[in-house]
N, CA, C and O atoms as a Tinker XYZ file with bonds, in Angstrom:
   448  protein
     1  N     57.499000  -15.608000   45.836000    73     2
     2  CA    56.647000  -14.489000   46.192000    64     1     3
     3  C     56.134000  -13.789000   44.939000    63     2     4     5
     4  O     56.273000  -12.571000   45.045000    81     3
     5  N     55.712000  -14.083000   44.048000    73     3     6
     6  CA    55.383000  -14.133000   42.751000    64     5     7
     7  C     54.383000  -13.398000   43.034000    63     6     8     9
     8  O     53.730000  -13.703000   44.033000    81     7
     9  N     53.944000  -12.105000   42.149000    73     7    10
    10  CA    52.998000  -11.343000   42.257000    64     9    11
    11  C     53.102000   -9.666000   43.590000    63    10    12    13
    12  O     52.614000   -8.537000   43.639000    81    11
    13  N     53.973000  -10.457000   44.363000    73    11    14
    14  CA    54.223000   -9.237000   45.661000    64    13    15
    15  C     55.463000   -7.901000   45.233000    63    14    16    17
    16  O     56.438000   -8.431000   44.701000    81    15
    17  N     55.569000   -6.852000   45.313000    73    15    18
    18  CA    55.918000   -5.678000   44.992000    64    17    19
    19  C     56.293000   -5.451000   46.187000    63    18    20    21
    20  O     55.837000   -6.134000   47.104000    81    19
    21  N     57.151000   -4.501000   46.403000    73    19    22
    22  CA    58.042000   -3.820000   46.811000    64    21    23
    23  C     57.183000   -2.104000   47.146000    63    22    24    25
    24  O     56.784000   -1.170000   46.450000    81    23
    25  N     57.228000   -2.413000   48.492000    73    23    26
    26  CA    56.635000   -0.573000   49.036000    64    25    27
    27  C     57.133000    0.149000   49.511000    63    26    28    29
    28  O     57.712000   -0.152000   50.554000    81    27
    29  N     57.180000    1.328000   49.081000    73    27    30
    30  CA    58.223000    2.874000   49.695000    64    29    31
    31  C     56.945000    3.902000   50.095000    63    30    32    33
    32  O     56.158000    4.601000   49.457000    81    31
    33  N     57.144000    3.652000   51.251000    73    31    34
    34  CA    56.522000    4.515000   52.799000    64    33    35
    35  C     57.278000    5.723000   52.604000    63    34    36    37
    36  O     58.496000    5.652000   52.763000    81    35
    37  N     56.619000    7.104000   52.204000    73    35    38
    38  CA    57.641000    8.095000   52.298000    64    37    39
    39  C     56.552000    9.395000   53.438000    63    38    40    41
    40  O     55.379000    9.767000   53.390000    81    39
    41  N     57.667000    9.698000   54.299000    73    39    42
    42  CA    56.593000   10.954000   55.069000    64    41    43
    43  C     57.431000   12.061000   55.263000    63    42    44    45
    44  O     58.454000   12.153000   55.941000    81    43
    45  N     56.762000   13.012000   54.467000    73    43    46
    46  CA    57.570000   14.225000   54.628000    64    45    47
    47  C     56.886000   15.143000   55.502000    63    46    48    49
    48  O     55.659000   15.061000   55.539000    81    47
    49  N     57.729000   16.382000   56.524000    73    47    50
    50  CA    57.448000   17.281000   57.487000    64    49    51
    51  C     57.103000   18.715000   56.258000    63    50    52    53
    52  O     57.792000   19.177000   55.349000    81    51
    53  N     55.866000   19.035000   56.727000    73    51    54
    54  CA    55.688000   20.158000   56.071000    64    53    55
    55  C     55.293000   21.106000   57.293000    63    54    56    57
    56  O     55.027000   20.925000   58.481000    81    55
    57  N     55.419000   22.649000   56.086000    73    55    58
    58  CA    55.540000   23.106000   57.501000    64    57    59
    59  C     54.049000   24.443000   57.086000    63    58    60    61
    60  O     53.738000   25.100000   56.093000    81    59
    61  N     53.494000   24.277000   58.521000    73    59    62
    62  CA    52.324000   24.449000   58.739000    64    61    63
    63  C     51.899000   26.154000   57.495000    63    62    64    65
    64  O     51.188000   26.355000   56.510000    81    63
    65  N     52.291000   26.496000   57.851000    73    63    66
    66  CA    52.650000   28.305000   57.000000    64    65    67
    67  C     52.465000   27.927000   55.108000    63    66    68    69
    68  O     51.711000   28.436000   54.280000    81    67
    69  N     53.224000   27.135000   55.007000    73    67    70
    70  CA    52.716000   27.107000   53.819000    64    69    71
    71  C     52.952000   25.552000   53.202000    63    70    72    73
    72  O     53.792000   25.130000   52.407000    81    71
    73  N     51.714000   24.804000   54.000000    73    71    74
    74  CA    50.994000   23.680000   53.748000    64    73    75
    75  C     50.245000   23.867000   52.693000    63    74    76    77
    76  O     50.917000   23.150000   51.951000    81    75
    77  N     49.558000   24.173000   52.143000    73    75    78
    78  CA    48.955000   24.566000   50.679000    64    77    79
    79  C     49.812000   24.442000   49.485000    63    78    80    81
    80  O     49.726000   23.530000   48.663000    81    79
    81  N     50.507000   25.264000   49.455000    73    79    82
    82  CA    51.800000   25.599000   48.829000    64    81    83
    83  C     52.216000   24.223000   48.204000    63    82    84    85
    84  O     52.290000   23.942000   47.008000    81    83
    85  N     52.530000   23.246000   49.545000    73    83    86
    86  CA    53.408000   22.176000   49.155000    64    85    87
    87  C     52.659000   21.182000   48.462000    63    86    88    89
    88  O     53.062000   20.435000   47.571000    81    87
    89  N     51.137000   21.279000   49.145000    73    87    90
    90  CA    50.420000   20.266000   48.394000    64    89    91
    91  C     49.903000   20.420000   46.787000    63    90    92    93
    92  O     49.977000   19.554000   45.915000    81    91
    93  N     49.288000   21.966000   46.653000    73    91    94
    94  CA    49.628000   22.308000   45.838000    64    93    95
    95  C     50.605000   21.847000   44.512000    63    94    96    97
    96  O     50.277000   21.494000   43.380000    81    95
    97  N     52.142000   22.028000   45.239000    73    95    98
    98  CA    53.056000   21.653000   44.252000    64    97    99
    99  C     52.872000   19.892000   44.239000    63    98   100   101
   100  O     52.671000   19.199000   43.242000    81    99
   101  N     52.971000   19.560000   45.261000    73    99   102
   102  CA    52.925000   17.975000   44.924000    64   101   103
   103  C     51.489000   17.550000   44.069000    63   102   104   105
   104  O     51.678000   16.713000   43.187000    81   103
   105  N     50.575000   17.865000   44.178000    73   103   106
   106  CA    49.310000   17.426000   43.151000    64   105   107
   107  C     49.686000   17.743000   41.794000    63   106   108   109
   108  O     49.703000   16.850000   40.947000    81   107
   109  N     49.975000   18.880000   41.526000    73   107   110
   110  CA    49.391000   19.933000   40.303000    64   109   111
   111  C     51.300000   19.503000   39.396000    63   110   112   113
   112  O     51.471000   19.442000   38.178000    81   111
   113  N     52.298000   19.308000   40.373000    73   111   114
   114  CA    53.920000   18.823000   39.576000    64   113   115
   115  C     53.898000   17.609000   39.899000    63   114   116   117
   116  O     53.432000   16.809000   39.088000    81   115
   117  N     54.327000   17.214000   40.993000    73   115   118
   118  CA    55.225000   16.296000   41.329000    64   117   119
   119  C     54.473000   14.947000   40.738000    63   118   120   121
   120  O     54.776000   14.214000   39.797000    81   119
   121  N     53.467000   14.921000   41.589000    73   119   122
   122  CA    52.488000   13.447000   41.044000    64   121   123
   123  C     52.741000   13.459000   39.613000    63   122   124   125
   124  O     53.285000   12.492000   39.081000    81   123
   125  N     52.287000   14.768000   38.767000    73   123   126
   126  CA    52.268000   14.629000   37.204000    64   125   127
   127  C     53.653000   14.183000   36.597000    63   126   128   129
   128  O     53.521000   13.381000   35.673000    81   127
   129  N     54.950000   14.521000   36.908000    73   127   130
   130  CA    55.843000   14.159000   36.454000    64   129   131
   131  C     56.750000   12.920000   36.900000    63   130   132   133
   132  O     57.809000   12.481000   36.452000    81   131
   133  N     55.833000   12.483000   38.074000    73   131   134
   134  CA    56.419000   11.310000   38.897000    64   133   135
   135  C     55.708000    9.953000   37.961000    63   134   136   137
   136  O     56.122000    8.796000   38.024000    81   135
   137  N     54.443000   10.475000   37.023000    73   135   138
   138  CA    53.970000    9.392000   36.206000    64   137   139
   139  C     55.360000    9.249000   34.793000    63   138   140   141
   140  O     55.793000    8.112000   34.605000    81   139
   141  N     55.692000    9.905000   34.296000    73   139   142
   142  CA    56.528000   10.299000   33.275000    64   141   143
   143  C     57.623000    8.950000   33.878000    63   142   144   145
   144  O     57.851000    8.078000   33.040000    81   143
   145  N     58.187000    8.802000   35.076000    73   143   146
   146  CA    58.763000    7.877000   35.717000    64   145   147
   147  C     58.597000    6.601000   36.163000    63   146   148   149
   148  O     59.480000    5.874000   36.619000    81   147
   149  N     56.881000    6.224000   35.951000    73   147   150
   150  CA    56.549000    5.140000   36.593000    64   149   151
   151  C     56.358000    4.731000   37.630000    63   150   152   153
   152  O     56.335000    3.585000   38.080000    81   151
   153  N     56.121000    6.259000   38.307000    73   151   154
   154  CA    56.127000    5.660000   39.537000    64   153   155
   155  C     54.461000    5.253000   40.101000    63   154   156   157
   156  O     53.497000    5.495000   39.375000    81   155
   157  N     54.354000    4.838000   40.996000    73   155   158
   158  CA    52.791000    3.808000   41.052000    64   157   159
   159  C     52.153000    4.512000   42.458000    63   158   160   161
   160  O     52.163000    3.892000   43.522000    81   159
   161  N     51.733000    5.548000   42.365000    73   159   162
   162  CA    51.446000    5.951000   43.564000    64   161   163
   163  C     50.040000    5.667000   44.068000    63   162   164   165
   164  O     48.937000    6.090000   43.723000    81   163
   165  N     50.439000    4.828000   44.982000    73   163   166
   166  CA    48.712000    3.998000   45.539000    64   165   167
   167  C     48.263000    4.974000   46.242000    63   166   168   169
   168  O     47.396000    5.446000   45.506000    81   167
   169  N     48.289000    5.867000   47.610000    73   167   170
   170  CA    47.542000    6.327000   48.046000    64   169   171
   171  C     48.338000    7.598000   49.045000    63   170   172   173
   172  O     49.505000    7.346000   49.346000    81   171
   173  N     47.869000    8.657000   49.451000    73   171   174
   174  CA    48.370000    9.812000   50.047000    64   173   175
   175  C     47.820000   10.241000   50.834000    63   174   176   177
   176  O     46.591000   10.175000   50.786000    81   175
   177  N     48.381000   10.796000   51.780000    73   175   178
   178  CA    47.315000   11.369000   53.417000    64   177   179
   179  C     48.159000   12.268000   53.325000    63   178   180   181
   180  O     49.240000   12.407000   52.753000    81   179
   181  N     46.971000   13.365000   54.512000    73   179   182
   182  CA    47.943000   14.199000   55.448000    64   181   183
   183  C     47.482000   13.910000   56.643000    63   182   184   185
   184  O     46.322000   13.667000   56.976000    81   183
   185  N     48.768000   13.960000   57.489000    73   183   186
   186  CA    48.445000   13.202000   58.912000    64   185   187
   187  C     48.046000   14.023000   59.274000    63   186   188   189
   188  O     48.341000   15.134000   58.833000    81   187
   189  N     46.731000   13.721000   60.766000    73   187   190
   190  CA    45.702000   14.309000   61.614000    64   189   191
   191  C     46.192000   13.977000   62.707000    63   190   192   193
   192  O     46.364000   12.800000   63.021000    81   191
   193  N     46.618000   15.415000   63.775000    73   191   194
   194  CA    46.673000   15.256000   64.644000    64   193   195
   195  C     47.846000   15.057000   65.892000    63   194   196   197
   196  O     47.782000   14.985000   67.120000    81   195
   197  N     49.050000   15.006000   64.785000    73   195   198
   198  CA    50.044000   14.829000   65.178000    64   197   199
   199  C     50.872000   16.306000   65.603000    63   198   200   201
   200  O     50.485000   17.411000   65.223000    81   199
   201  N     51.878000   16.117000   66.320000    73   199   202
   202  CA    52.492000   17.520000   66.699000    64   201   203
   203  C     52.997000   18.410000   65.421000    63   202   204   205
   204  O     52.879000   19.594000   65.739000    81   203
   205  N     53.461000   18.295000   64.233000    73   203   206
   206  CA    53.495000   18.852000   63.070000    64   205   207
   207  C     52.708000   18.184000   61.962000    63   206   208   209
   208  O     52.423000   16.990000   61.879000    81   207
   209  N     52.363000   19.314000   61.000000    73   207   210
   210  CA    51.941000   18.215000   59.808000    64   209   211
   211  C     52.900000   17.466000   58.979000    63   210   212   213
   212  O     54.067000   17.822000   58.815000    81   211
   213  N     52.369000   16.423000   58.467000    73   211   214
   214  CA    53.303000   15.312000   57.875000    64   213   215
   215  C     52.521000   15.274000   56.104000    63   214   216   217
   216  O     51.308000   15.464000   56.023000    81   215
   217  N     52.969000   15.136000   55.407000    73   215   218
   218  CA    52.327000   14.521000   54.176000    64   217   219
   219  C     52.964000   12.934000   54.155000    63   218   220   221
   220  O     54.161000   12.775000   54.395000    81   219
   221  N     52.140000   11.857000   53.872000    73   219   222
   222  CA    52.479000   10.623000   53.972000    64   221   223
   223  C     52.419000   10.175000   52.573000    63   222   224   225
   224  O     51.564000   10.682000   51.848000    81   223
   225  N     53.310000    9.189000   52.053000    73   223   226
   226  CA    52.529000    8.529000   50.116000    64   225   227
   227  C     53.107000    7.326000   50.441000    63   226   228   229
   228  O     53.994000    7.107000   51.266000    81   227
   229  N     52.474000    6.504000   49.658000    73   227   230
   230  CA    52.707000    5.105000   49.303000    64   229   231
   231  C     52.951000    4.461000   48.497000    63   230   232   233
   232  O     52.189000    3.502000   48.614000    81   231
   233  N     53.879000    4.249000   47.240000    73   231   234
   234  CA    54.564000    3.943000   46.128000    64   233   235
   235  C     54.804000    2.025000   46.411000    63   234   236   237
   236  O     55.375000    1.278000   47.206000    81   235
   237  N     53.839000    1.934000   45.024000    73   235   238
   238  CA    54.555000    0.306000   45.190000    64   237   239
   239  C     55.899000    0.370000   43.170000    63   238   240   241
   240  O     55.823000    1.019000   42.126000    81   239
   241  N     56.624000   -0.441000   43.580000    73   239   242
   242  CA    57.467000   -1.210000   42.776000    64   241   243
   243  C     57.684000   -2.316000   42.610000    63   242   244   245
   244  O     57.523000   -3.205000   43.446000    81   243
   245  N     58.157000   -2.462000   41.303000    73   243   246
   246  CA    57.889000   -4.079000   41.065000    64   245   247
   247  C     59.707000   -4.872000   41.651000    63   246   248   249
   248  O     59.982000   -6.056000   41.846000    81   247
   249  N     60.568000   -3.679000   41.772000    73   247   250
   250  CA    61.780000   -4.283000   42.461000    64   249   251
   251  C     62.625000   -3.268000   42.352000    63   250   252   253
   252  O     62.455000   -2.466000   41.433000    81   251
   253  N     63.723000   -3.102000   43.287000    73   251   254
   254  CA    64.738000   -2.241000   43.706000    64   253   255
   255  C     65.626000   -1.422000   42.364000    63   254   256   257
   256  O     66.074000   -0.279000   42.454000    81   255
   257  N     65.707000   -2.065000   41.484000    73   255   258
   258  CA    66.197000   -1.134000   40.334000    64   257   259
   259  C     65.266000   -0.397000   39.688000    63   258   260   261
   260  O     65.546000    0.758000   39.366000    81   259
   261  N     64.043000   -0.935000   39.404000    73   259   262
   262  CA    62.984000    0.168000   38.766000    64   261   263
   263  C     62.863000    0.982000   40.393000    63   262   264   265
   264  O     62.843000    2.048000   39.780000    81   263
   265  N     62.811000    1.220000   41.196000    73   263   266
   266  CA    62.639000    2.034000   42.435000    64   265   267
   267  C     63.867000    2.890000   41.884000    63   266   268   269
   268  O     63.524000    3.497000   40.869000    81   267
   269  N     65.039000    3.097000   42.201000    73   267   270
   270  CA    66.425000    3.492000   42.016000    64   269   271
   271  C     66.217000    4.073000   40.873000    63   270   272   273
   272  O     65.808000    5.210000   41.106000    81   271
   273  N     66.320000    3.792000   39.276000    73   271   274
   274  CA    66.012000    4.253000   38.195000    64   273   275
   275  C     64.841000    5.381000   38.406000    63   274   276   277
   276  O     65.368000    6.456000   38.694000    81   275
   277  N     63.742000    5.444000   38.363000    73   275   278
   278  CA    63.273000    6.040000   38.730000    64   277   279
   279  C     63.442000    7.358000   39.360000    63   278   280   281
   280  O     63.433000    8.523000   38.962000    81   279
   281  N     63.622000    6.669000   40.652000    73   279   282
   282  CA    63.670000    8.184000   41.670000    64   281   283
   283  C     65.335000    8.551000   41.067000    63   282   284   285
   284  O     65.936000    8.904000   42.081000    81   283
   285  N     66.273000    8.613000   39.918000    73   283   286
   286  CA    67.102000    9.211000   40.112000    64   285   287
   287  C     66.866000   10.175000   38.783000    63   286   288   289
   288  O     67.188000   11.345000   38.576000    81   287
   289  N     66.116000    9.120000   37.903000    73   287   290
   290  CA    65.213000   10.469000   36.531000    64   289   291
   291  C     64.489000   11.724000   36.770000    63   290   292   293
   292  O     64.416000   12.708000   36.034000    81   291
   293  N     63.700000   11.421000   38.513000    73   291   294
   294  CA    62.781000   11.869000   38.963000    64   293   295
   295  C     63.500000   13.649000   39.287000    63   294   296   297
   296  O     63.219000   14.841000   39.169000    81   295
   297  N     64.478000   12.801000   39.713000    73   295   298
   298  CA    65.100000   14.183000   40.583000    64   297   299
   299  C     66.419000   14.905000   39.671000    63   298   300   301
   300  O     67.157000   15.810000   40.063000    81   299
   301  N     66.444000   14.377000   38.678000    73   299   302
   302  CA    67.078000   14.597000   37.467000    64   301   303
   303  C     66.269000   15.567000   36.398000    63   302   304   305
   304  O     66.717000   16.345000   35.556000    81   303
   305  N     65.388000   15.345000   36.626000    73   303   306
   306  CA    64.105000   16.274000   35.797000    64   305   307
   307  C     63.834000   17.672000   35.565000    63   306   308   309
   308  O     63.047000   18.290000   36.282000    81   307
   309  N     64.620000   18.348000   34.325000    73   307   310
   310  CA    64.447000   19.338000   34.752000    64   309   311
   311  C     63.236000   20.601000   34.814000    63   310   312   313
   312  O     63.246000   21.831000   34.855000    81   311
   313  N     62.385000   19.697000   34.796000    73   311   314
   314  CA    61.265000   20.421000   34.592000    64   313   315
   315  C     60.679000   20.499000   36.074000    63   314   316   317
   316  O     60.110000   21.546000   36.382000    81   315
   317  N     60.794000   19.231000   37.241000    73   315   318
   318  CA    60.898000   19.562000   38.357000    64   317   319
   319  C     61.952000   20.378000   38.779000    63   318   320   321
   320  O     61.500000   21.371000   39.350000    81   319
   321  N     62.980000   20.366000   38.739000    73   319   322
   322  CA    64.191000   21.297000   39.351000    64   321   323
   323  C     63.630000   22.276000   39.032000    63   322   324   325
   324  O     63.972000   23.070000   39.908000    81   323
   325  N     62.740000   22.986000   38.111000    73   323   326
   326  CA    62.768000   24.360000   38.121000    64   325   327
   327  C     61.633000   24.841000   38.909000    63   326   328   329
   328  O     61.719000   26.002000   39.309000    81   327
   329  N     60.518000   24.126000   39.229000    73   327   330
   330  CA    59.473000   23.493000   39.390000    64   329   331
   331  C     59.809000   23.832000   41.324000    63   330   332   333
   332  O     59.372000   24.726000   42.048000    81   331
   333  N     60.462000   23.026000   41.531000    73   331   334
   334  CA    61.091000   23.319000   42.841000    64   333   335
   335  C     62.027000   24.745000   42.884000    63   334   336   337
   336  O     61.883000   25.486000   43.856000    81   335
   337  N     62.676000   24.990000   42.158000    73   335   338
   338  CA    63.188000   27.058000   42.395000    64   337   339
   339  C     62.370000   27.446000   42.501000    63   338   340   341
   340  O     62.257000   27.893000   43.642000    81   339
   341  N     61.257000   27.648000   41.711000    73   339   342
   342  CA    60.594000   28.666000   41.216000    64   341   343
   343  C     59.380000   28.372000   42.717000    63   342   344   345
   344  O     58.750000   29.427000   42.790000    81   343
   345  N     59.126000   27.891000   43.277000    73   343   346
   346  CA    58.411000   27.279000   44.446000    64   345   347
   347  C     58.968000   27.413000   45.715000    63   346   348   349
   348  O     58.336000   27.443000   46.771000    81   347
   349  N     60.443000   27.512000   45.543000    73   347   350
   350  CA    61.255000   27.805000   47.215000    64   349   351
   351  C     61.307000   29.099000   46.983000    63   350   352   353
   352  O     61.148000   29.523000   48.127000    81   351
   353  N     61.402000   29.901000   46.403000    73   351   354
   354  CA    61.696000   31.132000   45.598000    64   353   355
   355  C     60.202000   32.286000   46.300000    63   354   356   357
   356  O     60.003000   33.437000   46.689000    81   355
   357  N     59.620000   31.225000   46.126000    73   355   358
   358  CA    58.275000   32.346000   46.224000    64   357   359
   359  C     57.331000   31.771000   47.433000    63   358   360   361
   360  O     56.225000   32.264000   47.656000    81   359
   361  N     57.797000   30.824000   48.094000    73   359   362
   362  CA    57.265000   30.114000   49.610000    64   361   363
   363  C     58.282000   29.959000   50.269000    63   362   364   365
   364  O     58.016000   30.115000   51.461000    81   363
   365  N     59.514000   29.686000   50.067000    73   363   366
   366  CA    60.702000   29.114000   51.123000    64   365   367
   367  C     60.611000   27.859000   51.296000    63   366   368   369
   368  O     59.569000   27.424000   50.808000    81   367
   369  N     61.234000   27.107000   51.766000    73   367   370
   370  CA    61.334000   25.457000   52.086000    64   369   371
   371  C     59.851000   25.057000   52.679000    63   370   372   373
   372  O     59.194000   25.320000   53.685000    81   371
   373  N     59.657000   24.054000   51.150000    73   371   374
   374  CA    58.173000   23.269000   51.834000    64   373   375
   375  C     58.712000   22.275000   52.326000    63   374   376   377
   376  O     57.583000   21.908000   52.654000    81   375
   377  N     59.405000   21.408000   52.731000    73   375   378
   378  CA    59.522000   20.323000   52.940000    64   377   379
   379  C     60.748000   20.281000   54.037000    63   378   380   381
   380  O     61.924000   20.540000   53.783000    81   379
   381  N     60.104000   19.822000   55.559000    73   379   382
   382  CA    61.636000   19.831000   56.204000    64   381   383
   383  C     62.286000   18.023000   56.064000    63   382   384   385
   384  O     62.765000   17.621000   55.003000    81   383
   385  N     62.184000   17.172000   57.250000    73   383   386
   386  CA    62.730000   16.002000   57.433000    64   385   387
   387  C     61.838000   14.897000   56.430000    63   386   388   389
   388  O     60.635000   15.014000   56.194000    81   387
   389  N     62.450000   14.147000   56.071000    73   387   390
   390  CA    62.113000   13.062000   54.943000    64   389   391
   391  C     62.558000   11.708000   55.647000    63   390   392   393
   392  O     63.718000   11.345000   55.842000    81   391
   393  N     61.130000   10.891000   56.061000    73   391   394
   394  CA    61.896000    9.836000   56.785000    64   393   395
   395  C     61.102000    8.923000   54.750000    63   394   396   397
   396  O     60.472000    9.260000   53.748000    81   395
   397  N     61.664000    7.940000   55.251000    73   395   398
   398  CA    61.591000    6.878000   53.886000    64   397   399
   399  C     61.942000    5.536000   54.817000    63   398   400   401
   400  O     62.694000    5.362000   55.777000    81   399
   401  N     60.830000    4.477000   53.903000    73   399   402
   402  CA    60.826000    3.074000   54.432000    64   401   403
   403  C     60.291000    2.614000   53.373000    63   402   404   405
   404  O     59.352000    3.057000   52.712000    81   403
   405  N     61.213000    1.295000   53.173000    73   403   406
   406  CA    61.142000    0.210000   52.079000    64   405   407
   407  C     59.997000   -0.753000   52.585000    63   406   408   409
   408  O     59.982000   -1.300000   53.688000    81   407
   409  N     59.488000   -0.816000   52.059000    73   407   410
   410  CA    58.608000   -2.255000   52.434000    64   409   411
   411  C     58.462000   -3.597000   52.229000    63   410   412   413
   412  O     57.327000   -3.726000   51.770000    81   411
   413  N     58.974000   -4.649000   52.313000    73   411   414
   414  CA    59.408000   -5.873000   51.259000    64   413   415
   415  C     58.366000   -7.304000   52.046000    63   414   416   417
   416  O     58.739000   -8.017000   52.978000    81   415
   417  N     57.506000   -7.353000   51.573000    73   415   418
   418  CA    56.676000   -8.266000   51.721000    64   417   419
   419  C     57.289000   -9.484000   52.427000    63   418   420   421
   420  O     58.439000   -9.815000   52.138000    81   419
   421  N     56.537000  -10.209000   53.393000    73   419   422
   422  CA    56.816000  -11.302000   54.045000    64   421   423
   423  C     56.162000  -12.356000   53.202000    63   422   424   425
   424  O     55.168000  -12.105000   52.520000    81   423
   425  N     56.767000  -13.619000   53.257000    73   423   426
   426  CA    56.468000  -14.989000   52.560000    64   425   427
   427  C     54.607000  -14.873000   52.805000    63   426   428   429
   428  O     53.786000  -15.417000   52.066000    81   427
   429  N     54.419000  -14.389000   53.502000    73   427   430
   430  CA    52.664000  -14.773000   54.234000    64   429   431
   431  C     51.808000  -13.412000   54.325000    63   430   432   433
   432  O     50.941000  -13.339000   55.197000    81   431
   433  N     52.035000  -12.288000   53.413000    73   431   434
   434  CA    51.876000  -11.218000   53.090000    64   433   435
   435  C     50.306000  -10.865000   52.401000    63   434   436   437
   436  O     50.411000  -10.297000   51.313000    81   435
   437  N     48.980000  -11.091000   52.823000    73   435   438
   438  CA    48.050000  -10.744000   51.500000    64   437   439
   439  C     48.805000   -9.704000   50.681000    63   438   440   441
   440  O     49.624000   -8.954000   51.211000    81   439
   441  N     48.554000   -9.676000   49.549000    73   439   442
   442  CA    48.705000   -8.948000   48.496000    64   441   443
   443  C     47.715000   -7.854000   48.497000    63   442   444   445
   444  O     46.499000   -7.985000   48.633000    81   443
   445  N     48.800000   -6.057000   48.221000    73   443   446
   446  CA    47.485000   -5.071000   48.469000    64   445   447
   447  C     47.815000   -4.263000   46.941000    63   446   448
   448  O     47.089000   -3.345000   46.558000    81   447
């Protein structure tokens, strides 16, 4: 499977009150310091339409230890940790339930 990567489906519950806020922080921090990590972020929505809002992202990796490495620098960071106080501090919890899904390409997969 030479050439196929590894995808992490992540959708987080935000909460309607201070939706700005979160996106906000995720554009203007998170994305910026999530490059510092490597991480490969292909593409981002906010879901339409659904009973709460969701923020959705799509992260490819080239395999399960750069994924792991990564997200543990990520959240190790203390320039996010403060990044996140200083943000719950002055909005309250942006972010409720965190579902997460691995994605691992099938033998017969186009490549995206």
């Amino acid at each position: 499977m030479f050439g196929l990567v590894i995808h992490e489906l992540r959708i987080y519950e935000i909460y309607e009150h201070n939706q700005q806020a979160f996106l906000d922080r995720f554009r203007d921090h998170a994305a910026r310091i999530m490059e510092r990590y490597e991480f490969d972020i292909r593409a981002m929505w906010v879901e339409r339409g659904g009973d709460r809002p969701r923020f959705v992202y799509l992260l490819a990796w080239p395999d399960d230890d750069a994924m792991r490495s990564s997200w543990e620098a990520f959240l190790a960071d203390e320039e996010w940790r403060q990044i996140k106080r200083d943000t719950t501090a002055a909005h309250g919890d942006l972010v409720g339930e965190i579902d997460e899904m691995i994605l691992v390409p099938t033998d017969f997969s186009p490549s995206i």
